[in-house]
Structures are given as C-alpha cells and as structure tokens.
N, C-alpha and C positions, 0 to 999 in steps of 0.2 A: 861748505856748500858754495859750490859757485853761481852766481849770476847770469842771468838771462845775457847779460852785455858780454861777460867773459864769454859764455858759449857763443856769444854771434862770432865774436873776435877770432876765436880758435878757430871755427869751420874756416871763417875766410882767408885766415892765414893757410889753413891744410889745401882750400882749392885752390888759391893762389902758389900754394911749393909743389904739388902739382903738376900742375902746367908749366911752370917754368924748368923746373927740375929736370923733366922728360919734354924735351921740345917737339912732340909729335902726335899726328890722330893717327892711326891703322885707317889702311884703306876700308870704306865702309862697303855693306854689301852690295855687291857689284848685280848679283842675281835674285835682290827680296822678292822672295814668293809673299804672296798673297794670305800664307801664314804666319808671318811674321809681323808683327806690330810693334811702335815705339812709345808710343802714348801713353802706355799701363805703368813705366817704370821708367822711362827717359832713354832706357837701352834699350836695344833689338832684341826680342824675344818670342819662342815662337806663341803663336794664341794658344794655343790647348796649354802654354804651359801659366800663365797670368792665372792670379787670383781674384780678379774684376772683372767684370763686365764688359768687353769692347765688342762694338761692331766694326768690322773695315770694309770699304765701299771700292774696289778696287776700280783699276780705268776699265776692266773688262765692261765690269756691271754699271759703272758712267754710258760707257759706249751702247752695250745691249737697251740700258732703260730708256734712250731718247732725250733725254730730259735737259730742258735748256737751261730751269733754272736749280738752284742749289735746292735752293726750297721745298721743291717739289719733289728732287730726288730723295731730303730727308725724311720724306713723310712713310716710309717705307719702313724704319729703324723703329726696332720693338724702344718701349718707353718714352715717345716722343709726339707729343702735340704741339699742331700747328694752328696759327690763326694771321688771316692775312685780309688788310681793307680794301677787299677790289679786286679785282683782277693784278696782272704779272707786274711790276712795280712800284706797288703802293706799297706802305709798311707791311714787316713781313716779319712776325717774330718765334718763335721757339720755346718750347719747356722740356726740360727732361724731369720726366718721373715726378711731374708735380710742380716744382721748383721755380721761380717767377723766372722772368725771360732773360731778367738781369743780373740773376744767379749761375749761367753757361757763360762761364770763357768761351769765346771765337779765337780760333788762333787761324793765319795763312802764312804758311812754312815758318811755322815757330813764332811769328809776329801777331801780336797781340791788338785786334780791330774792335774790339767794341766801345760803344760811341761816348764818349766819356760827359759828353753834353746832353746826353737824351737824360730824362729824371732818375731812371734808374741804371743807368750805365749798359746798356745790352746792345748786345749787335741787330741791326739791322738787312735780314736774308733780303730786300729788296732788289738789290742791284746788283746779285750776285749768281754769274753764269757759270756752267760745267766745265767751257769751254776752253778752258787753259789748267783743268783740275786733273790730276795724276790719280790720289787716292784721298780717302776721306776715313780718317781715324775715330772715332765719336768712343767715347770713355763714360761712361754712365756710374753716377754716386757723388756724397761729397769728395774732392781729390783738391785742398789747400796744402797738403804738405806738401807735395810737390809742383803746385800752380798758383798756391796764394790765394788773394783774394777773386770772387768773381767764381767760387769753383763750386759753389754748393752744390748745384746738379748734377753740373760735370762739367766734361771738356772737348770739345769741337777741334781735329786739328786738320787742317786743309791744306793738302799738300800739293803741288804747284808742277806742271811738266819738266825735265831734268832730258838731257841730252841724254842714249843711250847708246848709239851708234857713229858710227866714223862719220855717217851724213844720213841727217835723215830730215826728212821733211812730210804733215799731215794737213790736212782740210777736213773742214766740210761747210755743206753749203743748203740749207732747205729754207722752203716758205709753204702759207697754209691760212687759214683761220685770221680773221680779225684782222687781213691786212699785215700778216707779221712776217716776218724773213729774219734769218737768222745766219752769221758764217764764222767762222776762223780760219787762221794759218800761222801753223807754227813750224819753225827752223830747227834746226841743234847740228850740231857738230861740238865732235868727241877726236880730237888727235892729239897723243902725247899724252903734255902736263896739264892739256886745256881742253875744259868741256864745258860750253854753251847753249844754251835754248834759249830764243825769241819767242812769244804767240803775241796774235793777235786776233782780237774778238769783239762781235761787233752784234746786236740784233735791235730790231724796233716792232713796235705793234701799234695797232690804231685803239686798240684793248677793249674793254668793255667798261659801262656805266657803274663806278668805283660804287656810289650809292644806289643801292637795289634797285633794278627796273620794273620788279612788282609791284614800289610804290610810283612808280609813276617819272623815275628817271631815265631819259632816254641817251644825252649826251654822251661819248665816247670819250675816254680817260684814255689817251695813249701813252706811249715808254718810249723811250731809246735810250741805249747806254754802249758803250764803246772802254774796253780795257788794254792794258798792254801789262805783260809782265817777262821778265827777265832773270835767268840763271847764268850767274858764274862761276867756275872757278880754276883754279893754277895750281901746280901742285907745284911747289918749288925745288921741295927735296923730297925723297920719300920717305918722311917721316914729318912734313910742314906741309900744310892744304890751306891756302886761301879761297874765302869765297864768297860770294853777295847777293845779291837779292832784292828786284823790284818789281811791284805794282805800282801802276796809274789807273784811276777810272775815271770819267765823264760820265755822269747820266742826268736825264730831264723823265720827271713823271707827273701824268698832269694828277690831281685829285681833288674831290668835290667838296662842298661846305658842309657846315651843322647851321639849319635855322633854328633860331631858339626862338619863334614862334612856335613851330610846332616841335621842337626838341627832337628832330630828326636828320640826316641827311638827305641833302638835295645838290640836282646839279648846280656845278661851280668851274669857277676857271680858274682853280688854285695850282699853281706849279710849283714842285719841288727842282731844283737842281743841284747834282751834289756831285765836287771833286773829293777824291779821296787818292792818298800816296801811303804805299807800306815801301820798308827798304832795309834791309838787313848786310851789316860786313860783320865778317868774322872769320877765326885762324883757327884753323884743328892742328893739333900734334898726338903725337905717340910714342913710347918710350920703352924700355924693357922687353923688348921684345913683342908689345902691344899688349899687354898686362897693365900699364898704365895712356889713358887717353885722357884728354885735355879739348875744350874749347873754351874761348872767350867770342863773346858775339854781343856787338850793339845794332840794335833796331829805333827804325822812327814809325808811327803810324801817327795822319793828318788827315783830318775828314772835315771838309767845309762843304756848310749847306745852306740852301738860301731860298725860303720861300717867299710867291707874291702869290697875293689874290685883288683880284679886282683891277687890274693892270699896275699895281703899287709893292710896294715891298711889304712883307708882313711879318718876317722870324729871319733872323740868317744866324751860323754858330759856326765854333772853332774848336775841334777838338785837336790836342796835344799830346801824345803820349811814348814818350823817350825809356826805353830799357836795354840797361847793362845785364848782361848774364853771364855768367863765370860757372864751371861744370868739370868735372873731373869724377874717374872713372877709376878707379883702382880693383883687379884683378888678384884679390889678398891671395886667393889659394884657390882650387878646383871646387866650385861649390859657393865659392866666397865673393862677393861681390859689393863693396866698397862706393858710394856716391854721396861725394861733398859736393854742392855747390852754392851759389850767393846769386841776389836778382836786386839792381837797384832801380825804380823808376821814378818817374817825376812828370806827374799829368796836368794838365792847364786846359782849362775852358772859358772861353768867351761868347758870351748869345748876347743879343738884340731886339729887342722886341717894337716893331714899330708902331701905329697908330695911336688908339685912347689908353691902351695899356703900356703904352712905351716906357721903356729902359731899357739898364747894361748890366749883365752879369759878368764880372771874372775871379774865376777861383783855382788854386796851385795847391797840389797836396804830394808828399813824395813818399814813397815805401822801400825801406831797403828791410831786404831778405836773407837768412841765411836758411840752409835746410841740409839736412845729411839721411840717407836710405842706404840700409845692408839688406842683401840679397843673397840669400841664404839654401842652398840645395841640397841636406844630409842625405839623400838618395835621388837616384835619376829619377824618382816620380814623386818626388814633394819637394814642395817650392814654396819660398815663406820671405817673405819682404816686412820689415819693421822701416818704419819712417818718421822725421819730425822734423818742427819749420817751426823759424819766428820770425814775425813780421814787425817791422818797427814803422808807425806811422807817422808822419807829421801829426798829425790833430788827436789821435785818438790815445797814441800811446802803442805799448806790445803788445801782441799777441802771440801763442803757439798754438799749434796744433798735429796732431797724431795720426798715422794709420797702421794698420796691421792688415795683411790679406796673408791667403794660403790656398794652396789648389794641389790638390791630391789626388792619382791616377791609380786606380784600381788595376793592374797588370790583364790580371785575368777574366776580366768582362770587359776594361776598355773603358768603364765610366771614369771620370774627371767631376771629383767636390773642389767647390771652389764656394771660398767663405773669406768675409772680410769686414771691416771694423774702420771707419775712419771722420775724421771731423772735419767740419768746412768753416768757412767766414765770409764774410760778406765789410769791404771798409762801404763809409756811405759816400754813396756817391756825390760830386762835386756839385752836384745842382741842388741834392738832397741838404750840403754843407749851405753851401753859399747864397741861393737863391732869396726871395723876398719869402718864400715859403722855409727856407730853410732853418740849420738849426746846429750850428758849430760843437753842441753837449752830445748828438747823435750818440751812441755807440755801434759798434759792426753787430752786423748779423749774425749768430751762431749758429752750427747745427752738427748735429750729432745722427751718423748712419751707417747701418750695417745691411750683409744680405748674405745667404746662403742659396748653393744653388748644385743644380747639376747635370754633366751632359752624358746623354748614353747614345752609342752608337749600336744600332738595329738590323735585323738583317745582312748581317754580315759585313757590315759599314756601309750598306747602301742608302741606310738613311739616318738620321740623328735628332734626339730629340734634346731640348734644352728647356726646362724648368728653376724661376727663381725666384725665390720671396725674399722683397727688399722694405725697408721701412726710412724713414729720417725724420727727425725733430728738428725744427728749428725755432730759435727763441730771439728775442729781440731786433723780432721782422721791424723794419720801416715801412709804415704807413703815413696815409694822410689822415689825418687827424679833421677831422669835421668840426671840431670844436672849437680848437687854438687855430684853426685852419694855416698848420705847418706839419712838415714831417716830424714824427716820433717812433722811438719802440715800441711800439703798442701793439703789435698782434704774436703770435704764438702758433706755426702752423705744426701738421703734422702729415705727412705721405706717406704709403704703404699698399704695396700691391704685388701683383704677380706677373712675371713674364714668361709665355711660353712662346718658344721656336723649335719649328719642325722645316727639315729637309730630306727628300727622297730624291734617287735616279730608279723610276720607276721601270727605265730599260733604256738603253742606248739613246734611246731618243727624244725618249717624256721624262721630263722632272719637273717637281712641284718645290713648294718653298712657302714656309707663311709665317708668323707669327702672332701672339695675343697677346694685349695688354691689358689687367683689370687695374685699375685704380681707385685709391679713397684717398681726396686734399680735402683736410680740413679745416677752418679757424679755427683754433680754439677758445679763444675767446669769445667770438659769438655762437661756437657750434656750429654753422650753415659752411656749407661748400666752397670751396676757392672755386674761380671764376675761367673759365674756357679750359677747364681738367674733364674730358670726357671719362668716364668711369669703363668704357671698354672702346679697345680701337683694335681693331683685326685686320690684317694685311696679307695677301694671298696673290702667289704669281705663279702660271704653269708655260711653262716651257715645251715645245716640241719642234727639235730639229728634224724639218721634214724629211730633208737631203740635207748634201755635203755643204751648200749651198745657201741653202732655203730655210729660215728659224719664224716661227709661230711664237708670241707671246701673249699672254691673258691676264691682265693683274688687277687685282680687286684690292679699295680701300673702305672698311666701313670705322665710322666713327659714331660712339653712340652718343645722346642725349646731354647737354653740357648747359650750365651758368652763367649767363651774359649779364649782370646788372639783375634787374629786376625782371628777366625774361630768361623764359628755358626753350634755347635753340633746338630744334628737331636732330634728329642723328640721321645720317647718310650716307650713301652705300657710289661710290665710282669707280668705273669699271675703264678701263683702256685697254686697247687693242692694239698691238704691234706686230710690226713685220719687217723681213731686216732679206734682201736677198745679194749675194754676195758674184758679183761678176766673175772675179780675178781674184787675186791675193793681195792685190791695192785697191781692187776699187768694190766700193758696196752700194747698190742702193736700200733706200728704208722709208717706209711709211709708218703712220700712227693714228688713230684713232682716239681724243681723251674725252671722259665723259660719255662713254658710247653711248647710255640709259637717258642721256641729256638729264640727269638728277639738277634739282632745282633746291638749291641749299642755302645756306649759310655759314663761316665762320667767325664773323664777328655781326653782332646784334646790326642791321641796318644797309650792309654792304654785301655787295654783290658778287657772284660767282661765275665762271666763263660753263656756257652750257656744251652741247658736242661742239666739237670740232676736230677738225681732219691736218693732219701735216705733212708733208714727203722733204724727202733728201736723199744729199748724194756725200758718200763719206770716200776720202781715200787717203791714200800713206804710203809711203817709199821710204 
C-alpha cells in the first residue's frame, strides 16, 4: 500500500518528466469560440461537452451589458447571490449556490486574489471593473481536486484582454448618474514571436449614502479606482512560449460607521484605500507532435489596505500570496487524456489594528499540492473525467479529495446528461489561525456535492432549455463561537436547489434569455436558514435588434425574501434599460437606464441602494 507522500512524490516527478522531457506548448487556440471553455478541466473543451456546470461571460456579453462593474455583471449567473454595503465600492461579496463568500476561489488569468487577510479569506468584487476583462469563466460545485482549497462553491476565472491583431487598439468613454465617469484604453500588437496588450482603466463616482437614506443618512460615500494590466508573450522556438502577466490597482472608497448607541449605521467619514498587484511568468512547451504539453508558472498576488476614520488611522493589512504551478498534459491515445500536475504556495498576512483595540497580527501558512485527472472519451458523445488531489498543509496536515463528472449526448434528440460527484475543502483561514480570536487546532472545512442535470435543444435548436438539481454538505464549517468567543468547527451546513436556464431566438431580431434559481441553505445545527441565501432569484433579458445598427435591451433582476441577522430583507425586482446604436464598425454609441422602477431595496440589513439612474457613452475599436 503506498502512502499519501509516495503518491505526492510520483505525480511530481511525472509533471516535472513531462515538461522537461518535451520542451514545448502547441500553439493554443488562436480562434476560442465562445464554446469552448477551460475552467471545467484545465484543458480547452468545448461546453456542451463538460460534465459541470459553467457559465462563460464572453467580451461580446461584457460589451452588450454596459456594466462597469464586475459585480454587477455577475448578478446575471444562475446560482449566484450577491450582497454589497452601499452603493459601487463599498464591500462587495459573492456566494455560489449557498456556499459562504470565502468558499469561491477568484482567479484573474489564473492568478489567485482572494484577500487572505479578510476572516474568511474571500475576494472582494469592490474595485473590480469589466474594463480590461476579455471573458469570465464561473464553474459552479465543490472543484478542490483540481483548485484546492477555497473551492467549495466553486471557481471564478477572469480572464484579462490578450493582443489579437497585428495592431489593434479600443476605448471607451461615458458618464451619468451620481457625478460618475468612467473610461479605458487598451493597445495590443501581435507581429511574429511577440504579442502584447496594455489597458488602462479608470472610473469615479460621488456614489450614494453607503448607510440607508431612509434612515435618515444623507452624506455621499464616493469611489475612485484607476488599474493597469498587461500581457506578454515571445515565442522563442516553436515548440517554447514565454509569457507574463500584470495588474496594478489604486482605489479609495469612502464608507460610513456603525453607532452602537443605536446599533445601526450612520453617516461617517471612513475611507478605505487599497493597492493591490497580480503578476504571473511562465514557459509553455510541447512535444510529440503536441500530444504532450507542458507549463510551469509562478505568480504573486499583494493586496494592501488602509483604513481611517475620524481623520486617524483605524485597520490597514498585508496580504501575501506566492504560487508555483507545474501542469502537464498528456495525449495517451484518442479518447485518452492524461493531467499530472503540482501547486505550491505560501501565504502571509499582516493587519493592524489601531485605536482602544490596537494590535498586530502576522501569520504564514504554506500548501503544496499534488493532483492527477484522466479524461476519458469511449465515444464521440460520452465524456467522463475522474480526478484526485492532496493537499499538504503547514498547520493542519493532509488532505485529499475526489471528483467524478460525465456528460452524455443523446445523438437523436440533441439532449446532453450531465452528472457529477465531487468534494471540496476549505484550509482556515489565516486570521481564522492566527488572530486574538483565533484557533491553531482549526480543522478545514469539508464538503461533499453532487448534481444532475440536463440540456435539451427546442425548436429546432432555436431555443434551449437547461434544468439542474444540485445539493452539498459541508461539515466542520468555521464559525464564531459566542461562547469561547473564538473561531471553531461548529456548524454543519447543507444547500440544495434547482437551476433552470432558458434561451430562445424568437426571430432574426427578438431573443429572450433568463434563468431561475431556487435555493434551500441550511444550519444544521440550529435548523434556521443561512443568512443573505435568497430562496428564488430570477433573471431575465430580451433583446431586439431593431436594424443593423440599432439593439433594444430589457433586463430584469428579481431576488426573493432573504436572512440578515435577526431581520428578514424584502425581495426585489430591477429592471434596466439599454440601448447600444452602432455608427461605423468602430464606433458605437450606448445609453442605459438602471433601476428604471427606482425600486427601493436592500442587500445587506442597513445599507443602501443606488435608485434610477441614467448613463450614456461612446465605445470604439480599430
């Protein structure tokens, strides 16, 4: 029987002969449709054929939805609730299908952002605009065999603009509502062995009273944030690809207090400001004829943040997190599909707490990984992926974990079964470790999920419908403990629900699009509800290209009735209004309408919501 150790050692020696072995990547593809996705299995494969769940958010549907921020554009993606404090830059967090905010990996081209300082380890969607985003990959289930810790929901992968032409260069430029303006400008150039893209992206708002103006806040919480991010690469031989990869951000957001006189918020003159750096180098190869492929790739992600209130310093933090990835691809036989690869990182957090509660936190914890997935095709319409991973922690010790999917095409109707089986984890986070609240004995979070589902194509493939019932258990959640007032395993959740997506092209020029979410998160320990899980979210957009020219959109968000603390937030229905009229073949202009109902809402207990408002701009591209 061999050991957990010998099999880590084995995979890394196979990914590491590998790559050196074959010193080469295959050119990757030069023309990905918008079917094709990488997210599901680490290779390129098309959607209809994946055994999970993904949505892909392409630049068309960036471009058509208007949408400045990330945030806003996810609230669209069946399984996915959002809760944000305030209007456009205040915290901004996420759940897939249940799952706390800090159980979604964020990835930006592969580089892993979530905030390793915050309690639970989760990204924060606040500062983060379309404006430099190509496509958006969203993976919905647990997915730790192939992403490790942080995957229990899933996995978020946000891909970055890429040079496509000998020279090409885009903008755009609007303003609107609340004092905001928003722009970018991106470069690329593609000749030879060498292809580049620059953007630059920039927007501010004067925003609206982060603390509900119902109760009586009137002050204005503005934003500004400013990015820059950058692609490279060289082909040296053709069969060696070098390549690299950065973001920088600047942002400042203001946001208001909590008075614990009346245990509510109120206006404040709290400022967040936060630098953050992603940066990835790495060498592709390919061998055998491109049967065997190869990368090695180290990335950094750096998120420093620094709040005051009161004209003083009040929190500032340092998140660290360094990873090696090593990946190999073997092509055993037609059908056969082979992936060894190894992940090592090494994350470090520092905060500060200034005033009556003042101290220093710093905590280091490192995870090396190994993991191996065969890809399996006994016919052109079944596809079957088995997978496993072990994680070795600093603190905690091993772990592995398992997946299974399958997706099956029915020739003669066109339906597509897709069904899948796999486990997640959770290490605890470094605040959770280290802190005055903390608790070094922690164990990870575990959980266990499966879903069946299916897609049938209607009318002659003019429209499609998608149906899925998915479930997960997760066991030795980390909580605060009220007692020992420290983190422990003490809770027990469980999720399960349904997703349905419908699309039609009603005729050359009307198409519709929506999808439904029902949901049940539950404690199981106390029985009562998990908190900001609305039990039904419904999304609905209708399209009509008037002319060749001229595009009409209409999109509706309802989210029903949802758990805040010891208050149950109303459910609410926003409606926006777009319009997109196209000059040239470079130049467009676009208006928007959001909130057209001015609905007066909530998503988290206390904080505020932007009511109508109106935008225009100007987009163009060469």
């Amino acid at each position: 029987m061999y050991s957990i150790k010998t099999i880590l050692k084995a995979l890394l020696g196979a990914a590491l002969l590998g790559q050196y072995s074959s010193p080469a990547l295959a050119e990757e593809e030069e023309n990905e449709t918008e079917q094709v996705v990488v997210i599901a299995t680490k290779t390129p494969n098309k959607l209809d054929d994946v055994g999970s769940s993904v949505t892909l958010i392409d630049q068309e549907a960036i471009r058509n939805s208007q949408k400045v921020s990330v945030y806003d554009l996810l609230r669209q993606v069946p399984g996915v609730s959002l809760s944000r404090n305030g209007g456009i830059g205040t915290v901004s967090t996420l759940r897939i299908r249940g799952a706390e905010s800090g159980q979604t990996l964020v990835l930006i081209d592969g580089v892993k952002v979530n905030d390793l300082s915050s309690p639970s380890g989760a990204f924060n969607f606040a500062n983060l605009t379309t404006a430099n985003i190509e496509r958006i990959e969203i993976l919905r289930g647990p997915e730790s065999t192939l992403y490790g810790s942080d995957a229990i929901g899933g996995v978020i992968n946000i891909i970055t603009k890429k040079a496509d032409a000998p020279f090409s260069a885009s903008g755009f430029l609007e303003g609107g509502s609340f004092g905001s303006a928003a722009g970018a400008v991106s470069l690329g150039v593609k000749r030879g062995r060498f292809s580049g893209n620059l953007s630059v992206s920039a927007m501010r708002t004067d925003g609206i009273s982060a603390a509900d103006s119902d109760a009586g806040n009137s002050e204005r919480d503005g934003f500004r944030t400013l990015s820059v991010v950058g692609n490279l690469s060289y082909r040296i031989l053709e069969n060696l690809k070098l390549s690299g990869f950065f973001r920088t951000g600047d942002s400042r957001a203001e946001f208001d207090a909590f008075d614990f006189n009346t245990f509510s918020f109120v206006d404040g003159d709290g400022v967040t400001k936060t630098q953050d750096l992603q940066a990835a180098l790495g060498a592709q190869w390919s061998g055998l004829d491109g049967r065997v492929e190869a990368e090695a790739r180290i990335s950094w992600s750096n998120l420093d943040r620094f709040d005051s209130e009161n004209g003083g310093p009040s929190f500032s933090s340092e998140s660290r997190n360094r990873t090696i990835d090593l990946l190999t691809t073997i092509e055993a036989a037609n059908g056969l599909t082979l992936l060894v690869g190894g992940q090592f990182q090494a994350g470090e957090i520092f905060t500060e707490v200034f005033g009556f509660f003042a101290g220093t936190l710093t905590g280091t914890a490192n995870i090396n990984s190994a993991f191996a997935q065969v890809q399996v095709s006994p016919a052109d319409n079944l596809h079957l992926t088995f997978g496993v991973r072990h994680d070795d922690h600093q603190r905690f010790g091993g772990h592995t974990t398992l997946r299974i999917t399958a997706n099956f095409k029915i020739k003669e109707t066109g339906t597509i079964l897709r069904a899948n089986w796999g486990e997640g984890f959770k290490a605890p986070s470094l605040f959770q470790l280290f802190s005055s609240f903390g608790d070094l004995g922690l164990r990870p979070e575990q959980s266990q999920g499966w879903e069946v589902g299916a897609e049938q194509p209607l009318f002659g493939d003019k429209a499609r419908l998608t149906v899925t019932y998915f479930t997960r258990k997760t066991s030795d959640q980390i909580d605060f403990d009220l007692v020992t007032f420290k983190f422990a395993n003490i809770a027990r959740t469980r999720a399960k629900g349904v997703e349905v997506i419908f699309s039609a092209e009603l005729s050359g020029k009307l198409s519709v699009s929506g999808n439904y979410t029902r949901l049940k998160a539950v404690n199981l320990v106390s029985g009562g509800m998990l908190l900001r899980r609305p039990k039904n979210i419904f999304n609905a957009n209708v399209t009509w290209a008037a002319t060749g020219r001229l595009m009409l959109t209409a999109s509706l968000n309802h989210t029903g009735r949802q758990l805040d603390g010891d208050l149950v937030l109303d459910g609410f229905r926003v409606i926006d209004v777009r319009i997109s009229y196209r000059l040239n073949d470079q130049v467009t202009l676009y208006g928007r309408i959001e909130n057209a109902l001015d609905q007066d809402y909530q998503e988290v207990a206390g904080f505020g919501t932007p009511g109508v408002s109106a935008f225009a701009g100007i987009r163009a591209g060469f």
